[in-house]
mmCIF file as gemmi writes it, N, C-alpha and C atoms, coordinates in Angstrom:
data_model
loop_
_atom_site.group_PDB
_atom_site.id
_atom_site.type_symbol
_atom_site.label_atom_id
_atom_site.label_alt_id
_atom_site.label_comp_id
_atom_site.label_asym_id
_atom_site.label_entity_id
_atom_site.label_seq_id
_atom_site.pdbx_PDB_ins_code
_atom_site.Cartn_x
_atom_site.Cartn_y
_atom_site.Cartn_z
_atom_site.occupancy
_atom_site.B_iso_or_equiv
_atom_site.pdbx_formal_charge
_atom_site.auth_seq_id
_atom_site.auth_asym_id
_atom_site.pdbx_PDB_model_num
ATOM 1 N N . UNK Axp A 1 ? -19.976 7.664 -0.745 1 0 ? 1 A 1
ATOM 2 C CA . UNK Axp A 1 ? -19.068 6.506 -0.68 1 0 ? 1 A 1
ATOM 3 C C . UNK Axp A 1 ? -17.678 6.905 -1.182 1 0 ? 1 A 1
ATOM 4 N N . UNK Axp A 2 ? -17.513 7.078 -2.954 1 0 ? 2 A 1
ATOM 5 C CA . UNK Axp A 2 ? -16.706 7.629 -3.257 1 0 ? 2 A 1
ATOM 6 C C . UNK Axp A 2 ? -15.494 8.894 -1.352 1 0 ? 2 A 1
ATOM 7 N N . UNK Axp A 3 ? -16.587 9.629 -1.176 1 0 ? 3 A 1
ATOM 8 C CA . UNK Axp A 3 ? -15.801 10.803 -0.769 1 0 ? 3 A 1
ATOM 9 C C . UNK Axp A 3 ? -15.608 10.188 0.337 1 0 ? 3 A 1
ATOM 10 N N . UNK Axp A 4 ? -15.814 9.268 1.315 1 0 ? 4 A 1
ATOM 11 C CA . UNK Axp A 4 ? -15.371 8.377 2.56 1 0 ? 4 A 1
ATOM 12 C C . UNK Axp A 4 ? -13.753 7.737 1.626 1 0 ? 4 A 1
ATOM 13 N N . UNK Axp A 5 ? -13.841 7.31 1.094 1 0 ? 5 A 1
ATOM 14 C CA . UNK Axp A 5 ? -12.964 6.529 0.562 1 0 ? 5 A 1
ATOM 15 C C . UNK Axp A 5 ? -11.833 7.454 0.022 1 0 ? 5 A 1
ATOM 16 N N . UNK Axp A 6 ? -11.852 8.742 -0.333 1 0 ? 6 A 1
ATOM 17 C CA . UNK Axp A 6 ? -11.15 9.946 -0.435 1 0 ? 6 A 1
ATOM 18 C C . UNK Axp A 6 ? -10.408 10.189 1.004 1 0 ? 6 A 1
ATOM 19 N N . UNK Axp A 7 ? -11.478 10.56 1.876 1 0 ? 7 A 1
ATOM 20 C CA . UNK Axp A 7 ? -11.12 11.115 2.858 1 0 ? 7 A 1
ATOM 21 C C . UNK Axp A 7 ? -9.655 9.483 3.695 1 0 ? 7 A 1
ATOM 22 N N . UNK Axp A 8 ? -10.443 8.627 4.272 1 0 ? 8 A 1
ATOM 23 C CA . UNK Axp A 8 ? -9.538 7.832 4.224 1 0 ? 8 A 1
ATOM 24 C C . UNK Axp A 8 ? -8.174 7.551 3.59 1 0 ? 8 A 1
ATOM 25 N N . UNK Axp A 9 ? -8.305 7.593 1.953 1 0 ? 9 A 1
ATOM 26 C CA . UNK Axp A 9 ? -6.935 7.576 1.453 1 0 ? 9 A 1
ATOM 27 C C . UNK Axp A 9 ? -6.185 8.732 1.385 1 0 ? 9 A 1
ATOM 28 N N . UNK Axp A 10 ? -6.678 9.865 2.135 1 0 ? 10 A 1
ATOM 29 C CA . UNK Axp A 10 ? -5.746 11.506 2.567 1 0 ? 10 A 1
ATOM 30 C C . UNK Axp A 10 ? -5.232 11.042 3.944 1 0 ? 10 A 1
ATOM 31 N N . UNK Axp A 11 ? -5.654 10.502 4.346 1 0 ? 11 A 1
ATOM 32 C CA . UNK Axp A 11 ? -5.314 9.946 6.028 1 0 ? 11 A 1
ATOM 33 C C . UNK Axp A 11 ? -3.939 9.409 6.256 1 0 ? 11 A 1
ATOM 34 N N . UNK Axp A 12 ? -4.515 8.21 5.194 1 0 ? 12 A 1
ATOM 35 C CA . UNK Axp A 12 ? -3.728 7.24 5.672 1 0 ? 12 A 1
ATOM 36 C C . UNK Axp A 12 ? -2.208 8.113 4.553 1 0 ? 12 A 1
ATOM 37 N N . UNK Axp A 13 ? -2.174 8.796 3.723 1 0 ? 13 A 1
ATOM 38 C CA . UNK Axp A 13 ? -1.434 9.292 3.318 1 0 ? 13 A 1
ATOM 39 C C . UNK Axp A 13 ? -0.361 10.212 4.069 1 0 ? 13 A 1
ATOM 40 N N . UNK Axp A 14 ? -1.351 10.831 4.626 1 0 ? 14 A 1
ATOM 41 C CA . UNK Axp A 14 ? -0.631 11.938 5.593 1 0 ? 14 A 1
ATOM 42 C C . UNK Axp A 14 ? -0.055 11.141 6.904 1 0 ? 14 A 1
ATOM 43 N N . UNK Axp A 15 ? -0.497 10.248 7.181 1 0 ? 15 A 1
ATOM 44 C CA . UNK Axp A 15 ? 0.388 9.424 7.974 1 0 ? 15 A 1
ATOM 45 C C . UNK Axp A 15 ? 1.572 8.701 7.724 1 0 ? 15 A 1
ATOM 46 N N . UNK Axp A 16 ? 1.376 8.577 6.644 1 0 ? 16 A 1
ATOM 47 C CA . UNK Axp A 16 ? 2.855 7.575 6.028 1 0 ? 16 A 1
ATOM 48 C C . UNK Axp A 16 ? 3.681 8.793 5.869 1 0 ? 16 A 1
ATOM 49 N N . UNK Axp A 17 ? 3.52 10.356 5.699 1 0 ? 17 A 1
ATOM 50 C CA . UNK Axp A 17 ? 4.398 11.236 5.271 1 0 ? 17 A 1
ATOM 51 C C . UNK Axp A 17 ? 4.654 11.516 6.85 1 0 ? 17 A 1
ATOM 52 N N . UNK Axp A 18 ? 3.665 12.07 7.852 1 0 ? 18 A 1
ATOM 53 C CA . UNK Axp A 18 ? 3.89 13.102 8.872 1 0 ? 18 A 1
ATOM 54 C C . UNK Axp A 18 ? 4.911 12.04 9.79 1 0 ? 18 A 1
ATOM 55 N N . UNK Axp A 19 ? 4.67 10.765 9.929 1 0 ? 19 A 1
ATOM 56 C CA . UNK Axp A 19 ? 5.003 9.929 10.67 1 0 ? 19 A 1
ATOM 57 C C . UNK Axp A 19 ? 6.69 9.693 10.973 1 0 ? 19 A 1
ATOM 58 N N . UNK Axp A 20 ? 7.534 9.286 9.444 1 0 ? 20 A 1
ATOM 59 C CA . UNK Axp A 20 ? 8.731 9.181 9.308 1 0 ? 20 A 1
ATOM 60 C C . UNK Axp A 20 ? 9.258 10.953 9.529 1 0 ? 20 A 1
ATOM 61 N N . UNK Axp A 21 ? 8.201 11.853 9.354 1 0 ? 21 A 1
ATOM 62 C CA . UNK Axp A 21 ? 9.02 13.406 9.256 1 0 ? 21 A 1
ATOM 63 C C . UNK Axp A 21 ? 9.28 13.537 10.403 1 0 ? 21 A 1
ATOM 64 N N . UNK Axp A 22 ? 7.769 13.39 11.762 1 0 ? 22 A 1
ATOM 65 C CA . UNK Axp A 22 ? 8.424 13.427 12.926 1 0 ? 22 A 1
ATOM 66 C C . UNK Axp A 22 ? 9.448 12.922 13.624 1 0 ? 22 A 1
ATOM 67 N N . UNK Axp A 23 ? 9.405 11.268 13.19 1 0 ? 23 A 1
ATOM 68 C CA . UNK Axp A 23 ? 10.9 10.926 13.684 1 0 ? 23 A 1
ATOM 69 C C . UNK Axp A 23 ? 11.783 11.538 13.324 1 0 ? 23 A 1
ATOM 70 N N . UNK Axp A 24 ? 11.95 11.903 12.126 1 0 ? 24 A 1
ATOM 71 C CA . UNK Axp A 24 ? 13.412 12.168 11.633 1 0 ? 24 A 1
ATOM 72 C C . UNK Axp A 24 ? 13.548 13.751 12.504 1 0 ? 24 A 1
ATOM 73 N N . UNK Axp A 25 ? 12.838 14.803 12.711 1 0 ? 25 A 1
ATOM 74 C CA . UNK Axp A 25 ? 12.798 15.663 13.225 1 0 ? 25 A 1
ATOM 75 C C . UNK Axp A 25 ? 13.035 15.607 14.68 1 0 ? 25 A 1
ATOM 76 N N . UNK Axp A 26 ? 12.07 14.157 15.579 1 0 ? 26 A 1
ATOM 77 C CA . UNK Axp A 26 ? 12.48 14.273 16.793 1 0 ? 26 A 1
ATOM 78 C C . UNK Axp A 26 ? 13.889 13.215 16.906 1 0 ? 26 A 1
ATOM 79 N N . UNK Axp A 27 ? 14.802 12.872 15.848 1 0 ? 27 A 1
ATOM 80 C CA . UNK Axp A 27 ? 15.84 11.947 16.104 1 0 ? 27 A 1
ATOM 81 C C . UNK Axp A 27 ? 16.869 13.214 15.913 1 0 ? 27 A 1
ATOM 82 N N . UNK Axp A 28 ? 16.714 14.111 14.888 1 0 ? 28 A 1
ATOM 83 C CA . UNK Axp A 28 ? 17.334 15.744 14.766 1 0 ? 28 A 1
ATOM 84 C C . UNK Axp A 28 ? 17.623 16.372 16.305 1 0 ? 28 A 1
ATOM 85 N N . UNK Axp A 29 ? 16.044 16.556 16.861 1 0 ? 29 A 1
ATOM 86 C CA . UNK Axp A 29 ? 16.658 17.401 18.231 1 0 ? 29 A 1
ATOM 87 C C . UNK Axp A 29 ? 17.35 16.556 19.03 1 0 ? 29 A 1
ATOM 88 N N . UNK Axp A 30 ? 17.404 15.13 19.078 1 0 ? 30 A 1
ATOM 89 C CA . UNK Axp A 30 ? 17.914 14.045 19.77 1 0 ? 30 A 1
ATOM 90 C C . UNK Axp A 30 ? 19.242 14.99 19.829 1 0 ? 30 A 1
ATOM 91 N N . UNK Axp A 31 ? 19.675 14.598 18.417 1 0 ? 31 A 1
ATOM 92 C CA . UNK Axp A 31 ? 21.26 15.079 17.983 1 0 ? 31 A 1
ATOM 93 C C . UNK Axp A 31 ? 21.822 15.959 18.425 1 0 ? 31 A 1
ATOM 94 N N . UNK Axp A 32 ? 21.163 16.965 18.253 1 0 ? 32 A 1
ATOM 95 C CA . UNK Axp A 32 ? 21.344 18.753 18.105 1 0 ? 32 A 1
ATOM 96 C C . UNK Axp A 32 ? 21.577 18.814 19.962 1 0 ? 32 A 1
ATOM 97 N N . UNK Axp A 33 ? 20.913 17.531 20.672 1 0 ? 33 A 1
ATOM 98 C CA . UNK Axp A 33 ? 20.959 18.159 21.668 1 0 ? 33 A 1
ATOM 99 C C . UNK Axp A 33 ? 22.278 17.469 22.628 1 0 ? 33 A 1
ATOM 100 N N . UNK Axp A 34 ? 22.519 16.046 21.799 1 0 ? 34 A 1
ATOM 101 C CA . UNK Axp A 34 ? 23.359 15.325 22.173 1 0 ? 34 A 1
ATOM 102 C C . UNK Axp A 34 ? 24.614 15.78 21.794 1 0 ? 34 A 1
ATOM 103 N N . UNK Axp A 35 ? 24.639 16.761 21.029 1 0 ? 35 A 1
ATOM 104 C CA . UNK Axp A 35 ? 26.254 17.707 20.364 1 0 ? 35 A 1
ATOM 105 C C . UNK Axp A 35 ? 26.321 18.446 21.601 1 0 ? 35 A 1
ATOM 106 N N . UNK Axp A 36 ? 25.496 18.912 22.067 1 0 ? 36 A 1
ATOM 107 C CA . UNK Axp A 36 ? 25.551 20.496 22.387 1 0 ? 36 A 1
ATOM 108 C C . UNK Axp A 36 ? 25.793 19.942 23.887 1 0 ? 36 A 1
């Protein structure tokens, strides 16, 4: 139980981090490409 409830709160963690990184990364090449 415990380790379901682990695994879940790594999830949903790594989503709240990977989520805003990709945008900001795919709003970056947006840029990089809209300069160029």
């Amino acid at each position: 139980m415990l380790l379901g409830v682990t695994i879940v709160a790594a999830i949903i963690i790594a989503v709240l981090i990977i989520v805003p990184v990709f945008f900001a990364i795919k709003k970056g090449y947006s840029k990089n490409w809209d300069e160029d």
